[in-house]
N, C-alpha and C positions, 0 to 999 in steps of 0.2 A: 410531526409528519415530514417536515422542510429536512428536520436533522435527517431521518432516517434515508431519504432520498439523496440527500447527499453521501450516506455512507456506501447507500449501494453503489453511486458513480463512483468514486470512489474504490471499492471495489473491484467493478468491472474493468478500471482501468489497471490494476496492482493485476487480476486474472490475465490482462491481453497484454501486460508489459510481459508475465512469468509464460506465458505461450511464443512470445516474439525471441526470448534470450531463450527458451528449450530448444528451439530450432533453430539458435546461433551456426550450432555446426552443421545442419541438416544446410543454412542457405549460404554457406561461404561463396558458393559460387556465383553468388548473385551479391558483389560487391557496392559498394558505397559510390562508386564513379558509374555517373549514367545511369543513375535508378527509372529514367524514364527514356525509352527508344527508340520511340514512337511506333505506333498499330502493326507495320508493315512488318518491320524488325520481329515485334511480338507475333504476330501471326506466323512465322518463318522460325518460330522457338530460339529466336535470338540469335539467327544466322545472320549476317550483314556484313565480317570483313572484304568481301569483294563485291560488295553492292556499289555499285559505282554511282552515287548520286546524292544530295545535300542530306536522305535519311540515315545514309550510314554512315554518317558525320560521329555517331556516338563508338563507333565499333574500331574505325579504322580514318584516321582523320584525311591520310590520303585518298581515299574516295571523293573527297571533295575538288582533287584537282584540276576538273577535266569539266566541269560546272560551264555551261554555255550564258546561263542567265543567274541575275540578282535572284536569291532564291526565299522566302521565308517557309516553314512549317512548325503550326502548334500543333503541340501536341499533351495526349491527358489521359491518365488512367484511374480504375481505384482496386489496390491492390489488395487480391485476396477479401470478396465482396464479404460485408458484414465486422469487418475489425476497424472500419473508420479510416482505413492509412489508402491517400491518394496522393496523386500527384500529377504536375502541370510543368510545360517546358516550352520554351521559344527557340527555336536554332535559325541561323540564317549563314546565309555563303553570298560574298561577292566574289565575280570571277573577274581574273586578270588574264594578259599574254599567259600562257602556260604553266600562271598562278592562280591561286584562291587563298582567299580569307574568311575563315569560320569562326563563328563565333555562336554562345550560347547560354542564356539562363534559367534554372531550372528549381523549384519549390518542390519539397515532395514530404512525408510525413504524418505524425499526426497531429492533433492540438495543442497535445501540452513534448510533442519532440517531434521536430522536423530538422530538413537540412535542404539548403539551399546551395546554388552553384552555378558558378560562372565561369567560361569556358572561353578564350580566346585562343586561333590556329591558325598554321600558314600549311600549304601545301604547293607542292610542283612537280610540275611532268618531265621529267628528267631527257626523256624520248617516247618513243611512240609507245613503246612499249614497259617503261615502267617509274612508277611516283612514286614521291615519298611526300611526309609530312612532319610536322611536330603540334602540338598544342600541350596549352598550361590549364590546370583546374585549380580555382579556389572556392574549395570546401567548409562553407558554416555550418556547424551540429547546436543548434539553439535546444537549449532542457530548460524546462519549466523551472525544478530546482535545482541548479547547479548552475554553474556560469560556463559560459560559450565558449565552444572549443571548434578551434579552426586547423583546417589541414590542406595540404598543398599537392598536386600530382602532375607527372608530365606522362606523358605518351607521344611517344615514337610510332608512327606507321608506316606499312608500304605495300605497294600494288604495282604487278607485274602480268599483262596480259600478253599472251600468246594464243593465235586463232581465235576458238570459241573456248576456251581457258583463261581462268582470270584467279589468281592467288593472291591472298592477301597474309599479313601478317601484323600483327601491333604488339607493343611490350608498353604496358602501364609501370610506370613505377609511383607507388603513392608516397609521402614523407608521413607517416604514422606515428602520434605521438606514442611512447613506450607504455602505460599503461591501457592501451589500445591494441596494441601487436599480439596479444593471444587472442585477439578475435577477428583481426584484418591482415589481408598478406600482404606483404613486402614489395612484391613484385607479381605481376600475372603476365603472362603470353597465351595470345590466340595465335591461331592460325588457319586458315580454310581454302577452301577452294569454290569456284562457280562454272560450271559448266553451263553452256547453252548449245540444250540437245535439238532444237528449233529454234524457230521467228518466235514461239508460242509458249516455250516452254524452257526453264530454268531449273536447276538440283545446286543446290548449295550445301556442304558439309564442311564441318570446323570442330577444331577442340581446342579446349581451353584448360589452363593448368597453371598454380599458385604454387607457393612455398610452403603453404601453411597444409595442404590437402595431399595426400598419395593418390589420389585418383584423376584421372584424365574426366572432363564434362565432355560430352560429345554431344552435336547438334546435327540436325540435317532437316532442311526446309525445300519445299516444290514450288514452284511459280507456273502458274495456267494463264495463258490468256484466253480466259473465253470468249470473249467481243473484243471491239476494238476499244471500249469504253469500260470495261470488265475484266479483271485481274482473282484469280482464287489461289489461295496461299493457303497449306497447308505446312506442318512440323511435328519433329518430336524432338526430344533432348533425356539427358542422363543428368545425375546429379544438380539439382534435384529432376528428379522422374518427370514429363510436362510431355502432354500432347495440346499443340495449339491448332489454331483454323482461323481464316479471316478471307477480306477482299479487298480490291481498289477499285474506284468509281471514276471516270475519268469524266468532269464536268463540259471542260472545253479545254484547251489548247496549255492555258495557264491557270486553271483550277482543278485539284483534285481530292478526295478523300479516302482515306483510308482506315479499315474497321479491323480488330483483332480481339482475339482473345485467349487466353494461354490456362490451360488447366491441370495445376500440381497435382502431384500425389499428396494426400493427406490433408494438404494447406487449404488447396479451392484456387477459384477462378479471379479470375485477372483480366475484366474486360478493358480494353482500349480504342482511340479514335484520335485520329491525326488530320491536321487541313494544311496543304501543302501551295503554293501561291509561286509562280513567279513570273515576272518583268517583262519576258523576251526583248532581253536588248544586247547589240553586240558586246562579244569581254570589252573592258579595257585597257587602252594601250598602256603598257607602263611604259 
C-alpha cells in the first residue's frame, strides 16, 4: 500500500512537471526575475512601471527614488491554486538626500524545484522631474535531481514625471545559461504610463516585449479610492489572457495591507496578500 502511494506522488508530480513545461511558451511572459510582486502589483494585472512607491521596486527600480521613509513589505502568493507552487518575498527601501537603496529576497516554487533571489538597488532623482536606477539579481534554481544552477540579472530603470503623467521604462538584461536560452529571453523591456485622472483615481497602461516572443504583452490596471482607508484595483492583460481584482486597506498612518488576485486563461487563479510597514522618519543626510 506504502509502495503504491508512493508511485501515485510520484506521478502527480511527473503530470504537474509535463503541465508546467506544455505552458513554457504559453508563460514567457512571466519571466524568472520577480516571480512575486506583491497583491497591489497583481491586482493591477502587473502594471507597476510608474507606481511610484517601495511596491514597484520589482517593475521598475527607480520608483523607489523618491521614498520618504525606511520602508519594509512582505509579500506571498500561491500560484495558480491546486499545483502546490507558492511563493513568499521581503523587499525593503532606505531613503536618502535624493537617493534610495533597495533591496530584496525572495523563495518561490515547488518542493522538489524552487528559486530563490536576492536583489540589491540604488536609485536617484536626477530633478524634479525625472530618476533613474540600477539593481543586480542573484538567481538560485535549486532541482531535487540535478545540481544547482545560478543566474545573474541587472536592470536599468527610469521615471519621468510630467503634471498628472508619470512614464516609466526598465530594460532587464538576464545572463542565461545557454542550455536555458530556448526557454528564457535575453533581454525584456517594459514600458508604461500613469495617469492620474483625480485625487481618487489612477489608469495605468504598459507593454512589455522579449527577444524570444513576436508579440507585444499588454496590461492596463484602475486604481479607486473608495475611502480614505479603501483602495479597489481592478486589471486585465494579454499574453497570457488575465483579468485581476483586489484592494488596499489602510491600517493607520504606517501600516497597510493589500489583497489581489489574478485569473489566467486556462491556468487558474493566483491569489495574493502583501503587508507593507514603514518608519516615518526623516531621508538621510548623505
Amino acid at each position: 500500500m506504502i509502495n503504491l502511494y508512493s508511485h501515485l506522488v510520484d506521478l502527480n508530480k511527473l503530470l504537474l512537471y509535463t503541465l508546467i513545461h506544455l505552458f513554457i511558451p504559453y508563460l514567457k511572459a512571466q519571466n524568472f526575475i520577480d516571480q512575486i510582486k506583491g497583491a497591489r502589483i497583481d491586482a493591477l494585472a502587473g502594471t507597476g512601471l510608474a507606481l511610484k512607491s517601495l511596491t514597484g521596486i520589482s517593475r521598475n527600480i527607480a520608483n523607489i527614488s523618491s521614498l520618504e521613509n525606511t520602508s519594509f513589505e512582505l509579500q506571498t502568493e500561491s500560484r495558480f491554486i491546486g499545483l502546490g507552487i507558492s511563493g513568499v518575498s521581503l523587499v525593503g527601501g532606505i531613503p536618502l538626500h535624493h537617493n534610495a537603496i533597495g533591496f530584496g529576497v525572495e523563495e518561490y516554487g515547488l518542493e522538489d524545484f524552487h528559486q530563490q533571489q536576492y536583489k540589491i538597488g540604488y536609485a536617484r532623482s536626477l530633478s524634479k522631474h525625472l530618476s533613474i536606477g540600477a539593481a543586480y539579481d542573484y538567481i538560485l534554481f535549486n532541482i531535487a535531481t540535478k545540481e544547482n544552477i545560478s543566474i545573474h540579472s541587472l536592470h536599468l530603470g527610469c521615471l519621468y514625471e510630467l503634471a498628472n503623467l508619470r512614464f516609466g521604462l526598465s530594460f532587464f538584461k538576464p545572463m542565461v545559461p545557454i542550455h536555458m536560452r530556448p526557454y528564457q529571453p535575453q533581454h525584456i523591456i517594459a514600458y508604461g504610463v500613469q495617469y492620474t485622472v483625480s485625487s481618487n483615481v489612477s489608469l495605468l497602461v504598459e507593454g512589455e516585449s522579449d527577444d524570444l516572443s513576436s508579440k507585444t504583452a499588454f496590461r492596463a490596471g484602475l486604481e479607486y479610492q473608495l475611502l480614505p482607508i479603501l483602495m479597489m484595483r481592478i486589471g486585465i492583460g494579454t499574453h497570457p489572457y488575465l483579468f485581476a481584482a483586489g484592494l488596499g486597506i489602510k491600517i493607520n498612518d504606517r501600516f497597510g495591507i493589500d489583497l489581489g488576485s489574478s485569473f489566467y486563461q486556462y491556468i487558474g487563479t493566483t491569489p495574493s496578500m502583501s503587508l507593507h510597514y514603514n518608519f516615518q522618519q526623516n531621508k538621510i543626510e548623505e
